[in-house]
N, C-alpha and C positions, 0 to 999 in steps of 0.2 A: 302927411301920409307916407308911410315905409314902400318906398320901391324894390318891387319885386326882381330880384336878380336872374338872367336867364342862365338855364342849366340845359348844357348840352345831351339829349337824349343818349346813352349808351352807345347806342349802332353806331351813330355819327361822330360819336370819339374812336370807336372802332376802325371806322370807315377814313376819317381824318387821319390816323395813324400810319392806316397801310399805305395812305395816298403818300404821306410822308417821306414815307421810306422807298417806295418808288421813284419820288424825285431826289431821292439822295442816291438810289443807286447810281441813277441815268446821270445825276450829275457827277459821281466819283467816277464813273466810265470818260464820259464826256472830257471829261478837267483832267485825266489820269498824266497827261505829260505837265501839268504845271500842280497839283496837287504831291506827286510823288516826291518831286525835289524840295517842295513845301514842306515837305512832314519830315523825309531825309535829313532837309537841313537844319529842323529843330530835335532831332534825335541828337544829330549829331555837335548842337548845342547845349542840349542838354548834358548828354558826356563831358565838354570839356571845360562846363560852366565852374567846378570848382579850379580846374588849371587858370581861369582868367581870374577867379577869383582869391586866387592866391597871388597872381600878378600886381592885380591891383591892391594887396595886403601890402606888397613891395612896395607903392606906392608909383607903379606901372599906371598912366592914363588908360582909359577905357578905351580907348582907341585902339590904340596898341597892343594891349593887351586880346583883343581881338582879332589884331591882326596875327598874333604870333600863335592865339590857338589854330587858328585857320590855318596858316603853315603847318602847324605840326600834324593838323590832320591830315592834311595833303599828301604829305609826304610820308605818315603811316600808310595810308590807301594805296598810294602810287608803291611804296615799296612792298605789299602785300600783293598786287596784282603781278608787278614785275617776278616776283620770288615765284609763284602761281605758273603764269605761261610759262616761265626757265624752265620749271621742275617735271610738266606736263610735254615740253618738248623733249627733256633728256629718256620720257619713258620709251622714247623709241631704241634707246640702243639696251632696254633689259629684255626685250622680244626677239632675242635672235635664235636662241636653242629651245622654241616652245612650237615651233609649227610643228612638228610631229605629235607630239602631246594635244593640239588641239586638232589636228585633224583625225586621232583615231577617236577624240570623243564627237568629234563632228559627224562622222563616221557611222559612229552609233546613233547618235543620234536623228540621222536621215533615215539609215534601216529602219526605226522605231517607226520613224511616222509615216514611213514611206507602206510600212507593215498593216498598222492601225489604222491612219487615215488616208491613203493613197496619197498624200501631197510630198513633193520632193522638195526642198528651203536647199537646199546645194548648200548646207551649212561649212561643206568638208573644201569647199574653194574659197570661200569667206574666209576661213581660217587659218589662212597663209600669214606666214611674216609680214610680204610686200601688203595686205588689206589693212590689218593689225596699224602696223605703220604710217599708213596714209591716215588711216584716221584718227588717229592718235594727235598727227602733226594738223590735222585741218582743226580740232578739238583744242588745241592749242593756238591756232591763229584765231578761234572764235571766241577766246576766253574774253577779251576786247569787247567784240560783238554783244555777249552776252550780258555784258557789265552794262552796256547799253541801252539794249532792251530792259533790264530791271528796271532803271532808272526813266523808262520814256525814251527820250532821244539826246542827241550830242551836247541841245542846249538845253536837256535837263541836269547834265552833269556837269553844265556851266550856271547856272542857278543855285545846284547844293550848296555852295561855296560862297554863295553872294548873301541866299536866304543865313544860312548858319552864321555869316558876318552879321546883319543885323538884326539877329534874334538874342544874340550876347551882347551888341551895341544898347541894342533897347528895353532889355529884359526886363528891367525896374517899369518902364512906360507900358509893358502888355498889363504887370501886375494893377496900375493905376488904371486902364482902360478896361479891365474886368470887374474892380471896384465900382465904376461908373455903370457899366451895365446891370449889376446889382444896388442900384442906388437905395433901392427900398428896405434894405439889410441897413444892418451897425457895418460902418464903412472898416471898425477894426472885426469884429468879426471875419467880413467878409476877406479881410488881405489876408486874419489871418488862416483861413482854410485856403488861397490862394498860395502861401508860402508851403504851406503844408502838401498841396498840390504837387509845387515844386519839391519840394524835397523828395516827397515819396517817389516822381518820375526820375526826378534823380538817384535815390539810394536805390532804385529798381535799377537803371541802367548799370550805375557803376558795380550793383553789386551780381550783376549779370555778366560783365566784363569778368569781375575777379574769378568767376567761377570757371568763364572761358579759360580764363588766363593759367587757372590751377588743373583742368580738367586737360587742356595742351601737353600742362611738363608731366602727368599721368598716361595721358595718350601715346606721348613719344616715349616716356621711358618705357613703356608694355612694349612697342611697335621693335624699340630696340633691340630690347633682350631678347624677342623672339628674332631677331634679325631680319626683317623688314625692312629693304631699302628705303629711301624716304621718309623713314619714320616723323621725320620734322612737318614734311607737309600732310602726310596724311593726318597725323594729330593734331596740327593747325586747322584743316577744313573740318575734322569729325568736333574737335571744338566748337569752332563756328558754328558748324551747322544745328548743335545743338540748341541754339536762340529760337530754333523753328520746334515747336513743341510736336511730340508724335514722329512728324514727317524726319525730323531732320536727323535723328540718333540713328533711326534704321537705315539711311545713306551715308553717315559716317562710317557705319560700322561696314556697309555692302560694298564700300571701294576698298580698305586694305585687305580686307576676305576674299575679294576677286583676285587684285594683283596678286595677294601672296598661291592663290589656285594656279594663277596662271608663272608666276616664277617659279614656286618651292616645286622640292620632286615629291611631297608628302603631304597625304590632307589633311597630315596632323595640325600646319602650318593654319590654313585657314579656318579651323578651328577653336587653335590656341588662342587667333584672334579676336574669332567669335566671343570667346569666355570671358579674356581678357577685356573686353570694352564690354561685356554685361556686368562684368565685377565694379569697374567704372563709374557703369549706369547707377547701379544702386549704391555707390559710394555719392553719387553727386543727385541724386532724389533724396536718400536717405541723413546724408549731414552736410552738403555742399549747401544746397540750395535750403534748405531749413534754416541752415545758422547762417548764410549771410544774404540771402534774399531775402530768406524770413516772409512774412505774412503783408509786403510792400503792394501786393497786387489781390490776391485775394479774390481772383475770376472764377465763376462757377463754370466749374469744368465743362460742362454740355455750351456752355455759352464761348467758351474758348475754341472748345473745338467747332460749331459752328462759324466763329468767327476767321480761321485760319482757313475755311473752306470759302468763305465770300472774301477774305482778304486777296486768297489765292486766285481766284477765278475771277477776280476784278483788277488786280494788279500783279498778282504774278509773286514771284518770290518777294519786291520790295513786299508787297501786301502782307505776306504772311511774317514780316521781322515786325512792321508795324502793328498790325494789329493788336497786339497783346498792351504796348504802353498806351495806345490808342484807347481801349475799351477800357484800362486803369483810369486815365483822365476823362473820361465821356461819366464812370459813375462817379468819381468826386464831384464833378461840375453837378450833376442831377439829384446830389445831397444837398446841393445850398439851396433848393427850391422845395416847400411842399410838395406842390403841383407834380414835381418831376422825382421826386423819389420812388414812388413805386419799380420804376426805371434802374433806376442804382441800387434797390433790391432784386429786381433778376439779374442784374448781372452782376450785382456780388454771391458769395459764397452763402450756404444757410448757415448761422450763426449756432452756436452753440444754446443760446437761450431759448431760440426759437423750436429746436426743437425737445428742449425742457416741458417747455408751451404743449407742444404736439402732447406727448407721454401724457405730462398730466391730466389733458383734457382728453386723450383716452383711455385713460385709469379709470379718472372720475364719470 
């Protein structure tokens, strides 16, 4: 006699589901100082996985070769932070001839409100040199601070560096222990959408890097030519910050359009700026990131952009760099399952067949 298999009623996959995700929030909250340097340190394994793996082409021990990606990132990070605070403490000596200019807009500024809403903000003592100054230099002593906080705590950014050592040490062993957990799959199958995994995470970062890396020497050469002190760093961070989808382009672009308001004597300057990083924008949405990110990740926008709101508001800026490689590896993984595809279809993109599918079947 054929045993009748049980099928879980609707509501209670519903109900099982949300339970789910409830305990994974509480748990990404909970774990946030040992989970962030966890994911950190395979990002940033990820990255230098072909450096090691050109190492070991040399016929460099894996060891070693581990060891030397871990220095080098080291010492990229540490000289990126160092470059950072320098450049953030030198802004105090370009606010010397701008307290006049901000106090007649402060000025204005307080009449307005003081006009319309009776409240008086004393904008016009704020914006003295000696405020300007202070806080400039305390916003520089925080940059430290801040890096801290991303990360969790002191012995989160003493973890990045340990986890990122043995995620390149053991890389081959995670691929054979995901194998195992799909044992009920063709074991070559199963590695090889696991390698494919990897590459994808990989040609996503690195080809995320390149785009940083081209969108920089664009950045600084605009920043230049309009004469923009600092051009180097402001187009280093509006770079960066572009890895943050949405949030990050509009604060690249909102720190050299400030400084240049608050140095230039003309608002052509803040302007120029403006344009100049929207011309930018749509050079690195429309041919940057097409041709060398290409279709590596393939998140459906609503699902991206919720994602960067829970990454944010659970972990803070690390959350919002993560999330994006994050959500790329949660739907590969939810492809090697029946069960779990429906899953890797919301959060991938709508296919173009599918909606072939739509049309025809509201034609006919």
């Amino acid at each position: 006699m054929k045993e009748k298999s049980f099928t879980m009623p609707p509501y209670l996959k519903a109900l099982s589901v949300l339970i789910f995700i409830i305990v994974l929030v509480f748990f990404l909250i909970v774990g946030k100082s040992l989970l962030v340097p966890l994911f950190m340190g395979g990002f940033f394994a990820v990255l230098f996985t072909p450096f090691s793996n050109w190492l070991e082409s040399k016929k460099v021990p894996r060891t070693i070769s581990a060891v030397l990606s871990l220095l080098l990132n080291i010492a990229i990070v540490v000289g990126l932070l160092v470059f950072i605070i320098t450049t953030i403490s030198n802004f105090t000596s370009d606010f010397d001839n701008v307290s006049e200019k901000l106090s007649n807009y402060a000025k204005d500024i307080d009449e307005w409100t003081m006009t319309n809403f009776g409240i008086d903000e004393n904008f016009e003592e704020k914006a003295s040199d000696d405020y300007i100054k202070t806080l400039l230099q305390e916003q520089g002593a925080n940059i430290t601070g801040f890096a801290l906080r991303t990360v969790g705590s002191l012995s989160g950014t003493v973890l990045i560096p340990v986890f990122m050592f043995f995620f390149l040490l053991y890389r081959d062993h995670l691929t054979e222990v995901m194998i195992r957990i799909y044992r009920d799959k063709d074991p070559q199958l199963v590695k090889m959408r696991i390698t494919n995994l990897r590459k994808l995470l990989q040609n996503y970062i690195i080809g995320v890097v390149k785009v940083m890396g081209i969108l920089a020497v664009l950045n600084v050469t605009a920043f230049t030519a309009l004469g923009i002190k600092h051009a180097i760093f402001f187009g280093l961070i509006a770079a960066f910050l572009n890895i943050i989808p949405y949030v990050g382009p509009f604060i690249g672009a909102l720190m050299p359009m400030v400084y240049a308001f608050l140095t230039k004597d003309s608002l052509f300057y803040p302007i120029a700026v403006l344009v100049s990083y929207q011309l930018i924008q749509l050079i690195e949405g429309n041919i940057l990131t097409p041709k060398i990110v290409g279709g590596n990740v393939n998140l459906n926008p609503f699902i991206t952009f919720l994602g960067l709101l829970v990454g944010g508001t659970i972990w803070g800026v690390a959350g919002m760099v993560l999330i994006i490689p994050t959500l790329a590896i949660l739907r590969e993984i939810f492809e090697l399952s029946d069960q779990t595809s429906p899953f890797a279809l919301l959060l991938g993109e709508e296919r173009s067949d599918e909606k072939s599918k739509e049309k025809s079947s509201e034609s006919g």
